[in-house]
N, C-alpha and C positions, 0 to 999 in steps of 0.2 A: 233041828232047825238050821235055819241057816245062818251063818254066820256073817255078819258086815262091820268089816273093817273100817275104820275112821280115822283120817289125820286131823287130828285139832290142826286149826290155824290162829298164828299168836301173830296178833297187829301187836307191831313197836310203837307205844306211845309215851310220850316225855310231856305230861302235863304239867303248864307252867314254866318251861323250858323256851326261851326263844334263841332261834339259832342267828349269829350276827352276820349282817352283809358284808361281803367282800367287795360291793362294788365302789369303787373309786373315779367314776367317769365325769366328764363334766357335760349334760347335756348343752346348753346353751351358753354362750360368755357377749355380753353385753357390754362397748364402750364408746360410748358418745366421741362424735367426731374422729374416730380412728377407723380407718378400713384393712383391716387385716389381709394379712397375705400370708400364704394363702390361705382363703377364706375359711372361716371356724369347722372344725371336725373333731369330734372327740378322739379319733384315733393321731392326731398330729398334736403334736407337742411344743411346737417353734414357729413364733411369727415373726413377722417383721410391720412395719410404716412408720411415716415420716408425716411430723407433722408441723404446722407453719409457726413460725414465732409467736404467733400472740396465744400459742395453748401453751397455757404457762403451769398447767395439771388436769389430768382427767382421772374419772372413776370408774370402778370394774364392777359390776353385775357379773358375777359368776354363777349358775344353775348347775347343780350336780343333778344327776341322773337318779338317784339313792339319796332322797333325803335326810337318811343317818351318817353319811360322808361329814365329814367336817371339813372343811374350806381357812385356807388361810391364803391371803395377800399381801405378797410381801413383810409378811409373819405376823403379820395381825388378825384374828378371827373373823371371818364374814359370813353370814348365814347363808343359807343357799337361796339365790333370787332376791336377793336384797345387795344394792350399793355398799357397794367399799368407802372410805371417807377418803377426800381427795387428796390424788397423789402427785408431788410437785414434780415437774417436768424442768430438767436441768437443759441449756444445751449442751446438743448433740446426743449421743445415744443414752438412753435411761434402758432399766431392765424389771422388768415388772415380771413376778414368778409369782404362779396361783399354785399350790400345794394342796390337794384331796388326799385324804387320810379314809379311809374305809373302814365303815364301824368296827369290823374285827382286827382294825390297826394293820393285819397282813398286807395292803400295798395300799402303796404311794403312785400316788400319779402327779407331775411336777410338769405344769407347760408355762413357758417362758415367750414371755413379748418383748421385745426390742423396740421401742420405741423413739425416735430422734426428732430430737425436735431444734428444726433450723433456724440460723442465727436470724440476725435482725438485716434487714437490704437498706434499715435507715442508717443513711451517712451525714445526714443533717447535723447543721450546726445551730447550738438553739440560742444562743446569744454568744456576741464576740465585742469584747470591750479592751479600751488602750492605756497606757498608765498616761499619757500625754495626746494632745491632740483629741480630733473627732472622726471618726470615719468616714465616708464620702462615696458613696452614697451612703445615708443611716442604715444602720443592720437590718438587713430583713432573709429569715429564714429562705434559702435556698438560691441566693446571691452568692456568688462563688468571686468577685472580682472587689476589690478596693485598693479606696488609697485614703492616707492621712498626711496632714501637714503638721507640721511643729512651729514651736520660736527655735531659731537658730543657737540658743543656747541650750538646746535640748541633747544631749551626747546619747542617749540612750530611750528607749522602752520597751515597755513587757506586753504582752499581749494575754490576756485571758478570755481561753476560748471555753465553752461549754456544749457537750454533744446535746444530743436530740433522745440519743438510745443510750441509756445507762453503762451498756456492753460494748460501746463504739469505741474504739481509740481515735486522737487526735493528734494529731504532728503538724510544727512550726517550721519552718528550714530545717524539716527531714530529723524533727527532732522529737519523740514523743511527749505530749502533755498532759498531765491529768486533767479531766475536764473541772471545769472552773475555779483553776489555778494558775498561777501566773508562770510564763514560761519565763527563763533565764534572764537578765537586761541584753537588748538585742541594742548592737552601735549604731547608730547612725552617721552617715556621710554629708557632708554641708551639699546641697542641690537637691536637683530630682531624685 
């Protein structure tokens, strides 16, 4: 007879075994009112933008790629595709770091946004009152010029100014004041 030769063939199978993902990527990253530079890619790691004073915080929608990634913002947990809970905007530059962890823990992927958020252009004065006398013309925001009259026995007064922007400094003859507080006793000179 003849003879035939056989190789068994032995499938490798690990039932019940699942093997864990390495991936770490972030498909999409979502943040209201910010335009990122340059524009989102999973492969870039570093943004930047600038945003106006009245964003006083925003939040991050981060999408991983690998639904088993775990997602943290600025070390707090965030599921993948769901809002971050809002994050306050300091002025000037903030740093917002979104950290993926890959279900088999083996890499980290860490992308960092720079975020600045610019001061206030309000220079307003939000009320301006005398320890003596009346103003002339009455206070009205964004009037830059006055004068006040006294009684002649008057030697002195204070002036308490109050800003418009929380963040604003105020100065008296080149003197800073905290806003509505009274500045030093300023002398006065008998005339105009």
């Amino acid at each position: 007879g003849d003879l035939i030769a056989s190789n068994p063939v032995y499938a490798d199978t690990l039932s019940g075994f699942k093997f864990l993902s390495g991936n770490a990527n972030l498909s999409s990253l979502m943040i209201p009112n910010v335009n990122l530079s340059p524009s989102f890619d999973s492969g870039i790691f570093a943004y930047t933008d600038t945003v106006d004073f009245g964003t006083a915080a925003i939040t991050v929608t981060p999408t991983s790629t690998d639904s088993t990634a775990t997602i943290k913002v600025n070390g707090s947990p965030v599921l993948s595709g769901f809002t971050s809970a809002g994050i306050p905007l300091n002025l000037g530059e903030n740093t917002i770091v979104i950290q993926l962890t890959a279900e088999d823990s083996t890499k980290v992927k860490t992308y960092v946004i720079s975020v600045t958020r610019q001061v206030s252009a309000n220079a307003d004065i939000a009320s301006l009152s005398l320890s003596s006398g009346t103003l002339s013309p009455a206070f009205v925001s964004g009037t830059i010029s006055y004068s006040a009259s006294v009684e002649n026995e008057t030697a002195s007064i204070t002036i308490t100014p109050s800003v418009a922007e929380s963040n604003a400094t105020v100065k008296v003859n080149g003197t800073t004041v905290s806003s509505g507080n009274p500045t030093a006793a300023i002398p006065l000179l008998v005339g105009d």
